[in-house]
C-alpha positions as CSV (number, residue, x, y, z in Angstrom):
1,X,118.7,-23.9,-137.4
2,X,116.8,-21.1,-138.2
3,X,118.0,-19.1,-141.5
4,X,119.8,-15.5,-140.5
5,X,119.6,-12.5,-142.7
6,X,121.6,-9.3,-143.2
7,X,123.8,-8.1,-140.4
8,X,124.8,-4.6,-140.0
9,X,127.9,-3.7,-137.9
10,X,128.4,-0.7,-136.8
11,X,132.2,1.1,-136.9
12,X,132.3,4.3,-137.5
13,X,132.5,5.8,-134.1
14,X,136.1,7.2,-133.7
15,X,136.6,6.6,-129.9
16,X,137.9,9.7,-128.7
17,X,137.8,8.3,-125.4
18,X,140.4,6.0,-126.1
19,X,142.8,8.8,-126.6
20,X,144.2,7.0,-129.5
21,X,145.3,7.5,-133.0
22,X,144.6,4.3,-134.0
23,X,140.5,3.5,-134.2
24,X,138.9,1.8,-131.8
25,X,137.7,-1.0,-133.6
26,X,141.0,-1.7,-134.7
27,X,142.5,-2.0,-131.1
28,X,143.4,-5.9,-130.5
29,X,141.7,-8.5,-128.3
30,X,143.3,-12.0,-128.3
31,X,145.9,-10.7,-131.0
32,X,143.1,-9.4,-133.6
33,X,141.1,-5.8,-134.2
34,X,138.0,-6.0,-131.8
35,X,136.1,-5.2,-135.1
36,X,137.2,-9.0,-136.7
37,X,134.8,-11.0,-133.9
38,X,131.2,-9.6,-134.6
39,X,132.3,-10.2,-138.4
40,X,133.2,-13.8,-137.6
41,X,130.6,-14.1,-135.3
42,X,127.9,-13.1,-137.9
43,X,129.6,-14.9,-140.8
44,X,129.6,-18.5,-139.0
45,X,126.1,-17.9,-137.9
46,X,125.3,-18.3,-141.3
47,X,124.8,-14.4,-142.4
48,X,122.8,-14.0,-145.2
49,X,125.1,-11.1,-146.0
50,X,127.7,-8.7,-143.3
51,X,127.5,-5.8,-143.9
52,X,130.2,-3.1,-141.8
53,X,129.5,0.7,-141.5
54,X,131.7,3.2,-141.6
55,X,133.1,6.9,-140.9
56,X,133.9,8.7,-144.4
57,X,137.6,8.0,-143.7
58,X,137.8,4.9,-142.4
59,X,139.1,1.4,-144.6
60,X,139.4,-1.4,-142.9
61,X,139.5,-3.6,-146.0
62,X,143.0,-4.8,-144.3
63,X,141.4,-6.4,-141.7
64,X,137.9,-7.3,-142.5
65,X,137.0,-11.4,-143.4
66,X,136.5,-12.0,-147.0
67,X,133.2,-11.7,-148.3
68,X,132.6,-8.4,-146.0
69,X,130.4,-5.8,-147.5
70,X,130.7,-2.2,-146.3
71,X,128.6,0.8,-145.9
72,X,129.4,4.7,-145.7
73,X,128.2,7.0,-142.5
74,X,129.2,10.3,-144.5
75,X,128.6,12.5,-140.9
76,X,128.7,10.6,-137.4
77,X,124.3,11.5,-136.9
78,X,124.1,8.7,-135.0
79,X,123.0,4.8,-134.4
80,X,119.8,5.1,-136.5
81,X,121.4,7.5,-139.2
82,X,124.0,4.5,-139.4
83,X,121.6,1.9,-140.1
84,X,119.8,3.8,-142.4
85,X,123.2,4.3,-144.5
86,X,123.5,0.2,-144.9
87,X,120.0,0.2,-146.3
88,X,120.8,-0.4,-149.6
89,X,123.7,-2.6,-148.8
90,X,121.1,-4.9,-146.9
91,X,119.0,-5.1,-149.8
92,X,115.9,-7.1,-149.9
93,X,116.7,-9.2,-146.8
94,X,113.7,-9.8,-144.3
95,X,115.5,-10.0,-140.9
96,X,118.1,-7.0,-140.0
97,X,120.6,-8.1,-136.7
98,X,122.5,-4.8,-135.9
99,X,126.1,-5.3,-133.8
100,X,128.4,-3.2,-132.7
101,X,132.1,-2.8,-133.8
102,X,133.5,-2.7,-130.2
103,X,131.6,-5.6,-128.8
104,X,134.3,-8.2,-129.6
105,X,133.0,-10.6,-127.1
106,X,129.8,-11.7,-129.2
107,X,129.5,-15.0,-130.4
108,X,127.8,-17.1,-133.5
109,X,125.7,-19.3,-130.9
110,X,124.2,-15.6,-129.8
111,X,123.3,-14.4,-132.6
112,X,122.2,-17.7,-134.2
113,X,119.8,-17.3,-130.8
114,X,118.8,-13.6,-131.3
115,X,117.7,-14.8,-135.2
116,X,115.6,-17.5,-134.0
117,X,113.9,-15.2,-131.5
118,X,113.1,-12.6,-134.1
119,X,111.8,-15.2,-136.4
120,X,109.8,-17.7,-134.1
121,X,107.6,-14.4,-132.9
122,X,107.8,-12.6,-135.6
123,X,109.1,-9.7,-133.6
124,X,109.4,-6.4,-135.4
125,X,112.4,-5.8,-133.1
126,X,114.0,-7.5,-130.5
127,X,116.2,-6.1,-128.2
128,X,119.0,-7.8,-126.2
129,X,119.6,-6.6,-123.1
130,X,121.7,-7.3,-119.5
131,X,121.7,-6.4,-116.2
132,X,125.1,-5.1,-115.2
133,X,126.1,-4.1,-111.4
134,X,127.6,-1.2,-112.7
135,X,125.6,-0.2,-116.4
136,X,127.2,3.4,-116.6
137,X,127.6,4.4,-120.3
138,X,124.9,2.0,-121.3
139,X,121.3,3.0,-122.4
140,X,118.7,1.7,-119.6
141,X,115.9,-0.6,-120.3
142,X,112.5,0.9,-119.2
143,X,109.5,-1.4,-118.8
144,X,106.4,-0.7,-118.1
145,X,104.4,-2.7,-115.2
146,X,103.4,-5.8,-116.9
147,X,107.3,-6.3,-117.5
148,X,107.2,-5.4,-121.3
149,X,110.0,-2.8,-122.8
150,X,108.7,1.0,-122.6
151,X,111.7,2.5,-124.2
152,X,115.4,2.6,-124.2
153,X,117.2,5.8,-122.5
154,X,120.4,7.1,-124.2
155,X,122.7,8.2,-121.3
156,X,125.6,9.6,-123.0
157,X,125.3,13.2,-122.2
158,X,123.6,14.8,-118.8
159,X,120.2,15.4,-119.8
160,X,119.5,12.5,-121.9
161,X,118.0,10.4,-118.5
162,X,116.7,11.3,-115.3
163,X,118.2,10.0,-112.2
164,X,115.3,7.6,-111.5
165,X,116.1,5.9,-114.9
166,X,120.2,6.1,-114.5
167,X,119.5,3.7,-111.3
168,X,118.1,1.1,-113.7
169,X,120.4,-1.8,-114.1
170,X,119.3,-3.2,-117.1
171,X,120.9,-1.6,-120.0
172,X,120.6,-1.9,-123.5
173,X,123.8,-3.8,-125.1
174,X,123.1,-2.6,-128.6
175,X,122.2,-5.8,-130.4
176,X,119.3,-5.9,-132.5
177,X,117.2,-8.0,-134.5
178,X,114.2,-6.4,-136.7
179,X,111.9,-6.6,-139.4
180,X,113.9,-5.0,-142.2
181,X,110.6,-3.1,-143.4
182,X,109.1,-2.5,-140.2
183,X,112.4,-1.1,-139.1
184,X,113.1,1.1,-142.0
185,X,109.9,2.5,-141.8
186,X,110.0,3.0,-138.3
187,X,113.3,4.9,-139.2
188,X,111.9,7.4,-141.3
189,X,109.7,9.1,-138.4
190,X,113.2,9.6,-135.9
191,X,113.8,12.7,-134.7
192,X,116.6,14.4,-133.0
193,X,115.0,15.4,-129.8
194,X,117.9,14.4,-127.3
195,X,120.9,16.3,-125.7
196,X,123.5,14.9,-129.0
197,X,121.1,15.9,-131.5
198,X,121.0,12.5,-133.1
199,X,119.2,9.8,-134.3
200,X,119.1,7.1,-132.2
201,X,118.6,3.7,-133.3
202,X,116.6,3.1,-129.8
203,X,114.2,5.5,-130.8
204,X,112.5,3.5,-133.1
205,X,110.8,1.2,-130.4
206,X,108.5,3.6,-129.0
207,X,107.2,3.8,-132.6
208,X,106.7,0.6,-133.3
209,X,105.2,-0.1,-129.9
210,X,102.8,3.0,-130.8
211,X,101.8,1.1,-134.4
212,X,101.2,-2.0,-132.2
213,X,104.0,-4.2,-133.4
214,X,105.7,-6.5,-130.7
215,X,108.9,-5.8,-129.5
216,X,110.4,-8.6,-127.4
217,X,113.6,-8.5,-124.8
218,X,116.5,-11.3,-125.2
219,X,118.4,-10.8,-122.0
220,X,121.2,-12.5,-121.4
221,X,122.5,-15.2,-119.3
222,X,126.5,-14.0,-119.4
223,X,125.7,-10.4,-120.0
224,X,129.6,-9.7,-119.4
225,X,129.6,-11.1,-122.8
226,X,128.5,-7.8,-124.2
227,X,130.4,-5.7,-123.0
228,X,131.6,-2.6,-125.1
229,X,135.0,-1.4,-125.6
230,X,134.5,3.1,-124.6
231,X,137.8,3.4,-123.3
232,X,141.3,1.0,-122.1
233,X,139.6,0.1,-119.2
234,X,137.6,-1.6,-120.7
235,X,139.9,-3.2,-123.1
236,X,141.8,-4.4,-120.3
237,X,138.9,-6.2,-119.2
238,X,137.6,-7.4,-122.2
239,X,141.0,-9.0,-122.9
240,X,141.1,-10.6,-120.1
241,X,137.6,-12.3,-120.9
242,X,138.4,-12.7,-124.1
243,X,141.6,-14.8,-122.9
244,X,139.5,-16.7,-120.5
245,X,137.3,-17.7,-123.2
246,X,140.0,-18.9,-125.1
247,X,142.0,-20.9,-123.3
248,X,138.8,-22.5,-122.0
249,X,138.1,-23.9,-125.6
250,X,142.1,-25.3,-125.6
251,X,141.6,-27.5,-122.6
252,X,138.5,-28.8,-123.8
253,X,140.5,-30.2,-126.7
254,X,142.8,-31.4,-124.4
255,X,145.9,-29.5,-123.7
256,X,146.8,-28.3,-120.4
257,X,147.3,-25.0,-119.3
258,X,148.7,-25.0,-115.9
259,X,147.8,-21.6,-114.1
260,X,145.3,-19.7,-116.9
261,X,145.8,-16.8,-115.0
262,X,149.6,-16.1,-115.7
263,X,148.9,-17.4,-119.4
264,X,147.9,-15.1,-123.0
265,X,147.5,-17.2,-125.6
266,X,145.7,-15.2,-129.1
267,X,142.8,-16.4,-130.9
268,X,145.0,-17.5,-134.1
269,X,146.6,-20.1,-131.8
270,X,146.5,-23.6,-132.7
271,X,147.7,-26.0,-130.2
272,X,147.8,-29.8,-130.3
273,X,146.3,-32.5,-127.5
274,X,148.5,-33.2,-124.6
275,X,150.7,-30.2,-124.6
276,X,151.5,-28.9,-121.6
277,X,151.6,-24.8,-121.2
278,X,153.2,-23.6,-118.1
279,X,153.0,-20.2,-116.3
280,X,153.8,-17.2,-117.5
281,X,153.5,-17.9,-121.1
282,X,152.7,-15.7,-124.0
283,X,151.3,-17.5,-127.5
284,X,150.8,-15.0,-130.2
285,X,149.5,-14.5,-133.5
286,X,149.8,-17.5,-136.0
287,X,151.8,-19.6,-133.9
288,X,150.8,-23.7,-134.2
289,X,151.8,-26.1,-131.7
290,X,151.8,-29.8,-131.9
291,X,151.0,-32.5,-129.7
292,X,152.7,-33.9,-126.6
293,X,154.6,-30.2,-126.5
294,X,155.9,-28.3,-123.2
295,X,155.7,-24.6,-123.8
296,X,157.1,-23.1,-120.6
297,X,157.2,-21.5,-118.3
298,X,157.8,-17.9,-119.0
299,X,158.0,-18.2,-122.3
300,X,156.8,-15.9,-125.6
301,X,156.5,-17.6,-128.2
302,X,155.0,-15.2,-131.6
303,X,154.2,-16.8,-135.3
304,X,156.0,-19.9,-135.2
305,X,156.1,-23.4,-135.7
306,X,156.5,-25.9,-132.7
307,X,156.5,-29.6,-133.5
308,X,155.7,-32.6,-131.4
309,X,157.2,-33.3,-128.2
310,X,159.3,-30.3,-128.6
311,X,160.2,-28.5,-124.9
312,X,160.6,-24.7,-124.7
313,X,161.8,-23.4,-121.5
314,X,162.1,-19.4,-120.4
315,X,163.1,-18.5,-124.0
316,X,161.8,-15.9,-126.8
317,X,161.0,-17.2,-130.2
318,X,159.8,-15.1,-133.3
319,X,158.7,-16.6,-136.4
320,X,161.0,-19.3,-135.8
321,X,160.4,-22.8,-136.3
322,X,161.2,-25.6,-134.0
323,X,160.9,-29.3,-134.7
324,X,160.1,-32.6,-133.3
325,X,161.2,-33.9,-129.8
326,X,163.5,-30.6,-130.0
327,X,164.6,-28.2,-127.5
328,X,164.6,-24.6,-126.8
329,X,166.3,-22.6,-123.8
330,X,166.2,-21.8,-121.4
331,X,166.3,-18.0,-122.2
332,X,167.4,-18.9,-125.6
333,X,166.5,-16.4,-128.1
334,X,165.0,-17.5,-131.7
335,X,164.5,-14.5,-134.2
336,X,163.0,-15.0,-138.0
337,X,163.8,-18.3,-140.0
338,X,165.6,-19.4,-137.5
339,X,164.4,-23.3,-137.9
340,X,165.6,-26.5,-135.4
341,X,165.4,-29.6,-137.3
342,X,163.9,-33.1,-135.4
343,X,165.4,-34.2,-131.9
344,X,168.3,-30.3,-132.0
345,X,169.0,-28.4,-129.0
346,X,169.4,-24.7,-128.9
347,X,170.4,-24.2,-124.9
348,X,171.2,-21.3,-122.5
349,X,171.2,-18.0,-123.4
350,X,171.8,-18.7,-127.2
351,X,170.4,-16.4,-130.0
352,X,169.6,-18.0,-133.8
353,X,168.7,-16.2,-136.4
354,X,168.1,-16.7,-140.0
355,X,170.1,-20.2,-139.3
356,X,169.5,-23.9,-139.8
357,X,170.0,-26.2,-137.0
358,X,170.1,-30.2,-138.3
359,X,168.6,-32.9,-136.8
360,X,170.2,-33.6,-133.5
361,X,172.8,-30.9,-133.2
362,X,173.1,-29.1,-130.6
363,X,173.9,-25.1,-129.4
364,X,174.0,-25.5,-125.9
365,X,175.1,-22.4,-123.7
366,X,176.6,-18.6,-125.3
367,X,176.2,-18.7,-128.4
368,X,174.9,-16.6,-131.4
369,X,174.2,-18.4,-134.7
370,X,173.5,-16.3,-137.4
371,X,173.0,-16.6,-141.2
372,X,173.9,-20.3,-140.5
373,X,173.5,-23.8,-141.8
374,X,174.3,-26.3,-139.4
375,X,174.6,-30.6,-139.9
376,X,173.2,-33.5,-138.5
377,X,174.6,-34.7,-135.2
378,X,176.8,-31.4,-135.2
379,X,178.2,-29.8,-131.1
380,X,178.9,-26.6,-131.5
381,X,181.1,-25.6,-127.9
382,X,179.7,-22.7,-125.7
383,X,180.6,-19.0,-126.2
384,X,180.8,-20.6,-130.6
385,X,180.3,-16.8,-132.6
386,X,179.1,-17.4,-136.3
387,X,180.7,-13.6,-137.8
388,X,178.0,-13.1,-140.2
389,X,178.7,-9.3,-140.2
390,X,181.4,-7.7,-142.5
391,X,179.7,-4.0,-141.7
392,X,178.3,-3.5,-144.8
393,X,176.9,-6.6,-146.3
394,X,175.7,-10.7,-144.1
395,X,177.5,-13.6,-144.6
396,X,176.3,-17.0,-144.7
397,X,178.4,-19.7,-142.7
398,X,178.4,-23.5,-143.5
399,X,178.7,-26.3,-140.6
400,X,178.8,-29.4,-142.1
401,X,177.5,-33.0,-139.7
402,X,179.2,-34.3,-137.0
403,X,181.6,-31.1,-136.4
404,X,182.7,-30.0,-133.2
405,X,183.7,-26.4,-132.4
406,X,186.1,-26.1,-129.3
407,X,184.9,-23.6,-126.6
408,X,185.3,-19.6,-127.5
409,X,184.8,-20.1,-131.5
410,X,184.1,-17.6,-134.2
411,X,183.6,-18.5,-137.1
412,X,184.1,-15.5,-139.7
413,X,181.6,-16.0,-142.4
414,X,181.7,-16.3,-145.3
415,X,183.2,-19.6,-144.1
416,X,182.8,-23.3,-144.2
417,X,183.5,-26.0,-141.6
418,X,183.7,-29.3,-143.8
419,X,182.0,-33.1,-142.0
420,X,183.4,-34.6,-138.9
421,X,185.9,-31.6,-138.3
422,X,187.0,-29.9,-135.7
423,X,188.2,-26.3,-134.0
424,X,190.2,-25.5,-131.0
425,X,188.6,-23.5,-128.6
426,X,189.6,-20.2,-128.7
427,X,190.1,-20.1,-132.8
428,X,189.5,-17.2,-135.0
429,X,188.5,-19.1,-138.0
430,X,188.6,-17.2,-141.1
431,X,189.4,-20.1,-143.9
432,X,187.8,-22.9,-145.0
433,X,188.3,-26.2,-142.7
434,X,188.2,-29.4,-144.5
435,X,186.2,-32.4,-143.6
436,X,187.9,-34.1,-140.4
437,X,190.4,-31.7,-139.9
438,X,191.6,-29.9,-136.8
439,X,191.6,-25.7,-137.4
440,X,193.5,-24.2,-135.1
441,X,193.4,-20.1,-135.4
442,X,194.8,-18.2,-132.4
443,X,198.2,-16.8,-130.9
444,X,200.8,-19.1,-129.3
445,X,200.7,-18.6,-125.5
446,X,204.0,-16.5,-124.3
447,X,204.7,-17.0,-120.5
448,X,206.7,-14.6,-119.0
449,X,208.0,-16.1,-115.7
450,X,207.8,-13.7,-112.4
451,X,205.7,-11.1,-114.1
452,X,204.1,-10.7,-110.9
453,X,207.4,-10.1,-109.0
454,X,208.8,-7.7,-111.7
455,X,205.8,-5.5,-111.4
456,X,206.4,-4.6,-107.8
């Protein structure tokens, strides 16, 4: 594997045509800002360093991988003023690969590729290109008749190509490798001559082919790879690829996704072998997944943990974690630290949050558990209410194992249910019940015979 040098990614282009407040780079793809993948991308190529460029008023220090290095742009003057701005930042390294911020679909293999081309033919620049059926926004590629690269034509603004060269499919995708001294040389002579009135970073090939160095194409075999993010059409299709890509790499380490069409899952994702995904379903952020699970269908699952053999049917879960051979929904409802021990059941339309659900108990239709501990082996009845509310301050309520709530329950924390007891349905419990007692907390029934009759 051939060593890589520096690698300079450029960011600082605010993306008007996003219409966004939020910078483009930091838009998501697969649940992370499109700026993270080049960075990864460069760093497990083996970078000798990363180096990201930005605006004057841009940090994103929040987001970036550690050992990221960054440059300044102080005014937007363009691809090549960009570069130059990292010079220092590259240092003394001999090979320079220049990516782009909003070209989150890159990968290491690529530019572990575009390294090796630069360095086998001692290139003094090597330019990537593609040929796309529709390459509008994209510089063109123009060769000359033996087939070798001529130039590269900016299209940005009317005037910057002729309409003979805006037919050219083969576009420039804005992925570089150079010769850092031959490119910073080459730098020095760039002019402004262009509708923008900016230095291109293009614009140093016709000066190097003029000093007779060799410039060489990499085009590539999946150019839709390299596509840039201009506007949310674009991100729209770029997720979609990106989504693709991933859930590609889960089934080849074994799980099953059933329809990947109807199915998001982020790039954070961690699933394990034989789990089933079913259609519909959503896996976000830091969420892990363990083997032999059933996730599905229609189901969003964000940040949590999900343990072997657990099933999770048309249900919602938040940083929530659920355990072994346990059982969620459907449209159950877990919000933050809720957590389902080994072998529980949280059933239909049943909310938990904050709330500890022991091994083998079970919540199984209309309930909300809230600011709840709840034993082994425990049956709470449907429609059970924990109170955990007083309007002012939460409440934590106690279930002991092997208690069983009666239908129509609410339990008014702060309150504890002791081992092995029991409630009958309809109770309002607002004391402590002892282990294996009965609590009993509502009004005696009043008949009043012919009611009915009396009315009329």
């Amino acid at each position: 594997m051939a060593a890589v040098g520096a690698i300079a990614i450029m960011a600082g282009g605010k993306g008007t045509r996003m219409r966004s407040s939020l910078t483009k780079v930091r838009h998501p793809v697969g649940g992370l800002p499109m700026l993270v993948y080049p960075v990864l991308a460069a760093q497990h190529a083996g970078a000798e360093r990363v180096i990201v460029i930005t605006g004057p008023d841009d940090d994103f220090a929040d987001i970036l991988p550690e050992g990221t290095l960054t440059a300044t742009q102080n005014e937007a003057n363009g691809t090549g003023d960009a570069v130059k701005a990292a010079e220092e930042a590259i240092g003394d390294a001999q090979q320079v690969i220049v990516l782009s911020g909003d070209v989150p679909l890159i990968d290491s293999e690529f530019v572990q590729g575009l390294a090796e081309v630069q360095s086998e033919t001692g290139a003094a620049m090597v330019v990537a290109t593609a040929r796309l059926d529709d390459p509008t926004g994209y510089g063109r590629i123009v060769r000359g008749e033996d087939g070798s690269i001529e130039r590269v034509v900016e299209t940005k603004t009317g005037g910057d190509a002729t309409e003979e060269e805006l037919a050219i499919d083969e576009v420039n995708a804005g992925i570089y490798a150079f010769d850092r001294a031959k490119l910073f040389a080459a730098l020095s002579e760039v002019g402004v001559d262009n509708a923008q009135g900016e230095y291109y970073l293009p614009d140093v090939l016709p000066i190097l082919l003029a000093q007779g160095e060799l410039v060489v194409a990499y085009e590539l075999d999946a150019p839709e790879y390299m596509l840039g993010v201009n506007d949310r059409t674009d991100l729209s299709l770029v997720q979609q690829l990106m989504n693709a890509r991933i859930i590609n790499d889960h089934q080849l380490t074994g799980v099953t996704v059933i329809d990947p069409d109807s199915t998001w899952i982020e790039a954070a994702v961690q699933i394990g072998e034989d789990t089933v995904i079913e259609p519909g379903t959503y896996l976000r952020g830091t969420t892990e997944i363990g083997s032999g699970a059933t996730i599905g269908p229609a189901s969003t699952i964000a940040h949590c943990e999900i343990g072997d053999g657990a099933t999770i049917v048309h249900s919602y879960l938040v940083q929530a974690k659920v355990g072994a051979n346990a059982s969620v929904g459907p449209f159950a409802y877990l919000r933050p630290d809720a957590e389902l021990a080994e072998g529980s059941k949280v059933g239909t339309f049943v909310e938990v949050k904050n709330s500890k659900i022991g091994p083998g108990a079970k919540v199984p239709h209309l309930s909300y558990i809230g600011d709840a501990d709840v034993g082994e082996g425990t049956n709470l009845g449907a429609a059970t209410i924990t109170a955990n509310y007083d309007g002012k301050n939460k409440h934590r309520t106690i279930i002991g194992a092997g208690v069983r709530t009666g239908v129509d329950t609410t339990l008014v924390a702060p309150v504890t249910v002791g081992d092995g007891a029991y409630t009958g349905a309809g109770s309002v419990i607002t004391r402590d019940v002892p282990a294996d007692a009965l609590a009993v907390a509502r009004a005696r029934q009043k008949t009043i015979e012919d009611y009915a009759q009396r009315r009329k």
